[in-house]
C-alpha positions in Angstrom: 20.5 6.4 -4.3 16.7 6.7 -4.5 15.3 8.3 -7.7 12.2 10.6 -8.0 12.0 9.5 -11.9 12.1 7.2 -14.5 15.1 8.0 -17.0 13.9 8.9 -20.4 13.1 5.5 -22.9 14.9 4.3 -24.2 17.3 4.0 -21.3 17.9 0.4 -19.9 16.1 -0.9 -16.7 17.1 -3.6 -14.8 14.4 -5.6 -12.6 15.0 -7.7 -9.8 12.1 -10.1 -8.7 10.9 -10.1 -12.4 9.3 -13.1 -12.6 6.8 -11.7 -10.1 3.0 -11.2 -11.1 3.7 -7.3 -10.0 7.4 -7.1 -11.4 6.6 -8.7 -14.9 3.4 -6.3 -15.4 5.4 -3.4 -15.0 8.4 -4.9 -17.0 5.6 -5.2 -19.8 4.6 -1.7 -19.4 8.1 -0.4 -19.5 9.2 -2.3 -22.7 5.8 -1.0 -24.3 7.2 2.4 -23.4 10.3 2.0 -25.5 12.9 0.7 -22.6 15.1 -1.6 -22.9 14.2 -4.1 -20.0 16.2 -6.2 -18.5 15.2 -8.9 -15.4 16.4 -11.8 -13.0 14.8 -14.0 -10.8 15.6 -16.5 -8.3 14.3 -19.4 -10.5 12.8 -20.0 -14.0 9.1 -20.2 -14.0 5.8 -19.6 -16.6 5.9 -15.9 -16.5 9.7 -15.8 -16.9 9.2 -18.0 -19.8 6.6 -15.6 -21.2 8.9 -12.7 -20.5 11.6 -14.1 -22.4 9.1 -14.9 -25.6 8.2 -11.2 -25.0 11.4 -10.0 -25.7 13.0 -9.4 -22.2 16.0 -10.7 -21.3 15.8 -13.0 -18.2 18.5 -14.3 -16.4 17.9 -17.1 -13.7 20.1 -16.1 -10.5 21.4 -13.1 -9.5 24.6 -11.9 -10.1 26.3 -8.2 -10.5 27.2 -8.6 -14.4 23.3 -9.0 -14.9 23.1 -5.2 -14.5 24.8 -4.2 -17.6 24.1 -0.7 -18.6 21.5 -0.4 -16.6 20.1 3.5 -15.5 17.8 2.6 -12.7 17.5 -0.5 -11.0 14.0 -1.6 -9.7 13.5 -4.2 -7.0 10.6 -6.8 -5.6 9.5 -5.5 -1.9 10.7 -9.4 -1.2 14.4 -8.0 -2.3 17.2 -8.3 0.2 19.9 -5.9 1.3 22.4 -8.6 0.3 21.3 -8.9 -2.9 24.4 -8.5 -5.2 23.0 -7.2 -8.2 21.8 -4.3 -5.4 24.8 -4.2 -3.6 26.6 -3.6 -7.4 24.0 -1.0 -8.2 24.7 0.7 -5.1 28.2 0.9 -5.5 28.1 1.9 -8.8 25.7 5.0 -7.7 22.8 3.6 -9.9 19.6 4.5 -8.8 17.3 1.5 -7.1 13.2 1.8 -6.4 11.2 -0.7 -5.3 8.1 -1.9 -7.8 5.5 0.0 -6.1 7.6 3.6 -6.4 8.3 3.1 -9.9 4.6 2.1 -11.2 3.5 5.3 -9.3 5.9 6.9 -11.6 3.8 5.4 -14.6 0.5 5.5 -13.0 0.4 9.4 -10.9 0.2 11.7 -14.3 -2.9 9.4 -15.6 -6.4 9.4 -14.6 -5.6 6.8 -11.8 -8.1 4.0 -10.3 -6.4 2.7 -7.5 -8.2 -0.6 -6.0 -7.3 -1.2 -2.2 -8.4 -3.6 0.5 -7.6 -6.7 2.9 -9.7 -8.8 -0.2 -10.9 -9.3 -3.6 -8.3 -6.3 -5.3 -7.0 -8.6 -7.8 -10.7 -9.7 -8.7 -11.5 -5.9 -8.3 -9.0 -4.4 -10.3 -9.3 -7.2 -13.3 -12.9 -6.4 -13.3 -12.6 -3.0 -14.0 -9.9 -3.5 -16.5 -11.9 -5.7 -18.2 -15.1 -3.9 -18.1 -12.9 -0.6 -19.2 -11.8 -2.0 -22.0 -14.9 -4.0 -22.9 -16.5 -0.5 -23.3 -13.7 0.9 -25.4 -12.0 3.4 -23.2 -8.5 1.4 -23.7 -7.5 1.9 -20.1 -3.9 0.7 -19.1 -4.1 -1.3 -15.9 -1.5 -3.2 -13.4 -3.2 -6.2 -11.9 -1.6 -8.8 -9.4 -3.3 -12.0 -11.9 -4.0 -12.5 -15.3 -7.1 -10.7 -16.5 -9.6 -13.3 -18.3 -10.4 -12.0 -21.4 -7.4 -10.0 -21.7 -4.5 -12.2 -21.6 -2.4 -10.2 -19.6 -1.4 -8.8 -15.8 -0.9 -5.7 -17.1 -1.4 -3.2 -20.6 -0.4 0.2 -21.3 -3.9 1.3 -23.5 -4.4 5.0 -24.9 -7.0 6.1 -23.0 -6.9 8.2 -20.2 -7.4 5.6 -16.9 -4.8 4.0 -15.4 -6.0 1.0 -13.4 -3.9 -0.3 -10.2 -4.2 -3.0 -7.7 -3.0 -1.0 -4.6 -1.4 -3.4 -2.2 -1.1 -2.2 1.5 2.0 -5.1 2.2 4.8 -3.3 3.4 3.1 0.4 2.4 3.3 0.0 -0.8 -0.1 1.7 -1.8 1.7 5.1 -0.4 3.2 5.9 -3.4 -0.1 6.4 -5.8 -1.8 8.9 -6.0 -5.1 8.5 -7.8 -8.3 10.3 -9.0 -10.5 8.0 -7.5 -9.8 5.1 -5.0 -11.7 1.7 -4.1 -11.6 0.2 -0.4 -13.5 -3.5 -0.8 -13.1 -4.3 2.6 -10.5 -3.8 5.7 -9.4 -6.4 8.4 -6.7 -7.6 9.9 -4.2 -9.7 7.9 -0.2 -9.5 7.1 0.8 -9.9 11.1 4.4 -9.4 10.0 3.8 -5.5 9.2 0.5 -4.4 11.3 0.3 -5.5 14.8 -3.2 -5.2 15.2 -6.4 -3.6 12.8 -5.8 -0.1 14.0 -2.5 -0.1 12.5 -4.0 -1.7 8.9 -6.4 1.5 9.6 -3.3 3.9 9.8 -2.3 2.6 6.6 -5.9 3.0 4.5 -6.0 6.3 6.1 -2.7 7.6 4.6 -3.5 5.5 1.7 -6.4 7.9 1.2 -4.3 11.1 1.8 -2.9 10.6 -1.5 -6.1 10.4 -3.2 -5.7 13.7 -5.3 -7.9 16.9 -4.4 -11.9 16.6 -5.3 -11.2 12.7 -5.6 -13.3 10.0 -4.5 -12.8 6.9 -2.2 -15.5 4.4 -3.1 -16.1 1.5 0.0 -18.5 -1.0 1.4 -21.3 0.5 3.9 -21.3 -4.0 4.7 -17.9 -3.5 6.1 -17.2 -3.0 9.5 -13.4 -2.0 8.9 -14.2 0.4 6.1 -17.3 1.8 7.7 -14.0 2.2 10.7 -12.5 4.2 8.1 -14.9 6.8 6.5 -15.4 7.8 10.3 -11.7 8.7 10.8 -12.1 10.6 6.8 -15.7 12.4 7.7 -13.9 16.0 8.6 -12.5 16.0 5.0 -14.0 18.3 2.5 -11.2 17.5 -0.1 -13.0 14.2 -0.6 -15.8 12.6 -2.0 -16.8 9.3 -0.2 -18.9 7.0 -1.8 -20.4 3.5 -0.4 -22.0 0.8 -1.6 -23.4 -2.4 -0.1 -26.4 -5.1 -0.1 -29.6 -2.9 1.2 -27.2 0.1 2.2 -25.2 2.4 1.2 -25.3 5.1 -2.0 -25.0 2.4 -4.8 -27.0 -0.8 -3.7 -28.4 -4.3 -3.9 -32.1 -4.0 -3.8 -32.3 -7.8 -4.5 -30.1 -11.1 -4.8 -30.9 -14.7 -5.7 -28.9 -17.4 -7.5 -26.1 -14.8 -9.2 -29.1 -11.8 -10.7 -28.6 -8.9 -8.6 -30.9 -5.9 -8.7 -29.1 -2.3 -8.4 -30.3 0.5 -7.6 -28.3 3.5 -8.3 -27.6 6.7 -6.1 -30.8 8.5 -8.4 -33.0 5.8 -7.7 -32.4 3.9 -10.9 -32.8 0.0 -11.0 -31.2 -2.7 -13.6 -30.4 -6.2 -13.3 -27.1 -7.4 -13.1 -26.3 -10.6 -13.5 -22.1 -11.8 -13.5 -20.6 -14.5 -14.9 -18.5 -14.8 -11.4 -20.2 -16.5 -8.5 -20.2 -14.9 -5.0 -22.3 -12.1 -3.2 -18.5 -10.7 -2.8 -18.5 -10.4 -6.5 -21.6 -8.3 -6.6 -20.1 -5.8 -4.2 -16.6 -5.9 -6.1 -18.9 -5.2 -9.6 -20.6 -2.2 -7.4 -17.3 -0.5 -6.3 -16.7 -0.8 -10.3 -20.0 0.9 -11.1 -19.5 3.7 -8.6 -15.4 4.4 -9.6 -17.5 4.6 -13.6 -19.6 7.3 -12.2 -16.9 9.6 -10.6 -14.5 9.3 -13.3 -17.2 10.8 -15.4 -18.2 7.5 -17.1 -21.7 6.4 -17.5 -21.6 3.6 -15.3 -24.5 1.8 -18.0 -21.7 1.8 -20.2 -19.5 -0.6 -18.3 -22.7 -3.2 -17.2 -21.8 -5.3 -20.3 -18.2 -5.8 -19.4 -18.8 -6.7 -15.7 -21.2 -9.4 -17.0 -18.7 -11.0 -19.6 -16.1 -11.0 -17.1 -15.0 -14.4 -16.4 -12.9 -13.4 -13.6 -8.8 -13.4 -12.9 -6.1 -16.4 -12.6 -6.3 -18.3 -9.5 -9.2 -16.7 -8.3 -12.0 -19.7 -8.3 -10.4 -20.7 -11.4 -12.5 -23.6 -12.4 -9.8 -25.8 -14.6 -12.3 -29.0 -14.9 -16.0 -28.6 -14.7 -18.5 -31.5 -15.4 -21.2 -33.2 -12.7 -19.5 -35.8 -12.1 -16.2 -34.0 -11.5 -15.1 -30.4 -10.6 -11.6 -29.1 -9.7 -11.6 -25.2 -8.7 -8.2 -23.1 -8.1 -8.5 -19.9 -5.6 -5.8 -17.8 -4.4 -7.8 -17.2 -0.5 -5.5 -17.6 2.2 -7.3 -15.0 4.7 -10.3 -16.7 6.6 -12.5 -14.1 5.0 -11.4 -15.4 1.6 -12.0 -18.8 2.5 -15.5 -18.0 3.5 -16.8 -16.1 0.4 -14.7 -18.9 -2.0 -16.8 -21.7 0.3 -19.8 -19.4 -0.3 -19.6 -18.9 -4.1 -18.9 -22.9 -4.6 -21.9 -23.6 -2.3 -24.1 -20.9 -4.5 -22.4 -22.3 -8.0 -23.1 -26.0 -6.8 -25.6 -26.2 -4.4 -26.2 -30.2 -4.1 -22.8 -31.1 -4.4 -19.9 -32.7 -1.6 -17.2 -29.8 -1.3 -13.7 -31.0 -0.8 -11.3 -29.0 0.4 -7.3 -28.3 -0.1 -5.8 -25.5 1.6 -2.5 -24.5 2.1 -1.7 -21.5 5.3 0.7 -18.7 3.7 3.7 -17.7 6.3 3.7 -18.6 9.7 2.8 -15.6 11.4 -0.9 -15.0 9.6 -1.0 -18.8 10.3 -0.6 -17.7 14.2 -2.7 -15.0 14.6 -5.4 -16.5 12.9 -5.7 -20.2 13.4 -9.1 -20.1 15.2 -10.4 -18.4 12.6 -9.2 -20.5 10.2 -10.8 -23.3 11.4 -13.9 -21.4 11.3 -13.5 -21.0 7.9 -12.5 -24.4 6.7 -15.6 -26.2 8.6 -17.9 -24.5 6.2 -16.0 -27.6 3.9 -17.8 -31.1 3.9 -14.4 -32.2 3.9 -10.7 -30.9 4.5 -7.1 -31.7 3.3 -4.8 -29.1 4.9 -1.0 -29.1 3.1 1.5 -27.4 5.0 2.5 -23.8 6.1 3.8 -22.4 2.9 6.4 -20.0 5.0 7.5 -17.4 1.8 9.5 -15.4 3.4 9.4 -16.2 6.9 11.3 -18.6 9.2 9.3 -20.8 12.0 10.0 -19.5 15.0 6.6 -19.6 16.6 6.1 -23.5 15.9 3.5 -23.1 14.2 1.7 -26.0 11.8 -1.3 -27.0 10.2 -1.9 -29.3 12.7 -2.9 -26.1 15.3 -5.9 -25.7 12.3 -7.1 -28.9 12.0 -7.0 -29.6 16.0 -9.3 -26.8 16.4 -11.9 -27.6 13.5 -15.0 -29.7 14.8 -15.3 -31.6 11.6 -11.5 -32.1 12.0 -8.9 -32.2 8.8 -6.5 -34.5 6.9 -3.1 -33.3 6.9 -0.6 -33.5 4.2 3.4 -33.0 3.9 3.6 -31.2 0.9 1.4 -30.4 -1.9 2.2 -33.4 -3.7 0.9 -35.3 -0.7 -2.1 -33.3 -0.6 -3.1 -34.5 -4.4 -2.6 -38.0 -3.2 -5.2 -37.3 -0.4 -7.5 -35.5 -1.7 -7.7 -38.3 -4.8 -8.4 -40.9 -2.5 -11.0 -38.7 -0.3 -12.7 -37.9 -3.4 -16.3 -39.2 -4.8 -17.8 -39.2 -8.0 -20.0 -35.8 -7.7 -17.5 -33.9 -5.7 -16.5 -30.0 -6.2 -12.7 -30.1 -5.2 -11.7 -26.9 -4.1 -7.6 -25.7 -4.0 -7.0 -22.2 -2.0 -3.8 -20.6 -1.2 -1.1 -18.1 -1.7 2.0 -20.9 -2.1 2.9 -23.3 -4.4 -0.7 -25.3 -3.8 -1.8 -24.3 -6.9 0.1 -27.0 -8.8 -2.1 -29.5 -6.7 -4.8 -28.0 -8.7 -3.7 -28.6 -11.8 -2.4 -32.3 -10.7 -6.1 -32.8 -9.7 -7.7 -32.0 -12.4 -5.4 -33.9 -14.9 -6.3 -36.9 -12.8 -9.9 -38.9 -13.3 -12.3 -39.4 -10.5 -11.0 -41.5 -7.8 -12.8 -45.3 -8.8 
């Protein structure tokens, strides 16, 4: 049974997956409403932990009795069929809607900011929470990280905006409908659910049919697979497309060096800009931001101040330890693209300092399809420590490893069993000086911390 609604607060909902970054935000955002919330998850973890000193009740494993008197049931798009908390809610006719359904729910009657793309949404979305908030307009916001600054994945404010990290995995953007959308980028990434990039396209496309009527999609004009997309959307008068990019688009960068951007707005005005996050990619994300300001009716000056306090999102080039001697970073990149600008924004942050490496490939079948690419990516490193495939929620029947990375990377790779193994390595590989920098979507993060508990290898 599929529901069109949320029940009237202060009905209970029960939440599978809740110790999710997406699950838990909405959980937050539902108890704020006045439900009572209920949750379980495979295993304990931080965010279950900080759900339970929230208020919600958590139970570790899943089991039918942990439904209770639950109205509607929502569900993780990682939830199987054979779940038995679903299995019970089907039988006992309660409705069941996946994450992504159900935040549309909250998110559609609002002023909606939706923030797409293959990269950067988390950093995107955080940003313009942030900034939102920084310039009192109280937005409420679902974001797939912790917002620095804010404390939080996810907030229901009183103003009017309503700010969501749209994720294309498994379609789950289709169900929002906003006032204004941002594209940061298309390419070719989860294997598992798009064949090929003209399939990712079909997505954004429909993705962008929900925009609602006089909307606006904000993109990159840098951005080959976007700049793919406005072509397909070019016959639509119900829609307002705005770009931005370095020395193109409506919204640009006139001029960059060492993090101070100059913009030039679509009347021709210029003001510096200069973020407290590293990475040409960060000046495009703050752009999209700007533009989304100024076709929501916000005076995009008004937001400048937040995007330059912004210190960024969890896990996305997190530095934990930071001194000359010794730095330890912590970045979610697991697409080669990702790899590149995280490389890119360390070599701009530290310019005359060894990089080392640690990255961990998420599921085997992105691990596949982009391997050569991947090595690519990770030669940009003076150094590389590559854990292995982290497989989620896939099973190995490609035979892939990390070993088909580091084979075809000239300056070649150290390869490491596990994460553990990898924070043995990359101890001993590192100098005094070094920047050591952790990327991945798995469980690589905790290498990251490891590290930068440890001293500098004598």
């Amino acid at each position: 049974m599929v529901s069109e609604r949320l029940p009237s607060p202060p009905a209970k909902v029960h939440m599978i997956g809740i110790g999710g970054v997406g699950v838990s935000g909405l959980a937050r955002m539902l108890q704020t409403s006045g439900y009572q919330v209920t949750g379980s998850d495979m295993s304990d973890s931080p965010i279950v932990q900080e759900l339970v000193r929230e208020g919600i009740q958590v139970t570790v494993g899943h089991d039918a009795a942990n439904l209770g008197t639950a109205k509607i049931v929502i569900v993780t798009a990682a939830a199987r069929d054979d779940n038995p908390e679903i299995m019970a809610a089907r039988e006992r006719g309660i409705p069941i809607v996946k994450r992504a359904a159900a935040l549309g729910m909250l998110a559609n009657p609002a002023t909606c900011l939706a923030v797409a793309g293959s990269h950067g949404k988390s950093t995107t979305s955080g940003m313009a929470s942030f900034a939102f908030s920084h310039a009192g307009l109280n937005p409420s916001f679902a974001v797939g990280a912790t917002v620095g600054g804010l404390g939080t994945n996810a907030r229901l404010g009183s103003g009017p905006h309503f700010i969501v990290e749209a994720d294309e995995y498994d379609y789950s953007f289709l169900s929002l409908k906003p006032a204004v959308a941002i594209v940061t980028n298309i390419e070719h990434d989860h294997p598992d659910i798009f064949v090929d990039l003209e399939r990712v396209l079909d997505a954004f496309e429909r993705f962008t049919e929900g925009i609602k009527p006089g909307g606006t999609l904000v993109t990159s004009a840098d951005d080959s697979g976007a700049g793919a997309l406005v072509e397909r959307l070019m016959s639509r008068d119900d829609l307002n497309i705005v770009t931005i990019g370095f020395h193109s688009g409506d919204w640009q960068v006139a001029d960059y060096s060492a993090g101070n951007a100059q913009i030039r707005t679509p009347a021709g005005q210029m003001f510096e800009l200069r973020l407290a996050v590293p990475g040409r990619h960060n000046v495009s994300n703050a752009l999209t931001v700007l533009a989304s300001a100024e076709a929501l009716g916000i005076d995009p000056l008004t937001v400048v101040p937040g995007l330059e306090a912004f210190t960024g999102v969890g896990r996305r080039f997190e530095v934990l330890i930071d001194s000359p001697n010794r730095t330890v970073i912590d970045d979610y990149a697991h697409h080669p693209t990702e790899i590149a600008a995280t490389i890119a924004a360390a070599r701009d942050r530290y310019p005359d300092r060894r990089l080392l490496v640690v990255f961990q490939p998420h599921t085997y079948t992105r691990t596949h399809a982009l391997k050569n690419d991947f090595a690519q990516a990770l030669n940009l490193a003076d150094i590389a420590v590559i854990a292995e495939v982290y497989p989620a929620r896939e099973v190995n029947t490609l035979g892939v490893s990390s070993e088909d990375i580091a084979a075809r990377m000239s300056r070649g790779a150290t390869i490491a069993a596990s994460p553990s193994e990898a924070t043995r390595l990359a101890h001993e590989l590192e100098q005094p000086g070094d920047v050591l920098l952790v990327m991945g979507a798995g469980d690589i993060y905790q290498t990251a911390r490891d590290l930068a508990a440890m001293g500098a290898s004598s």
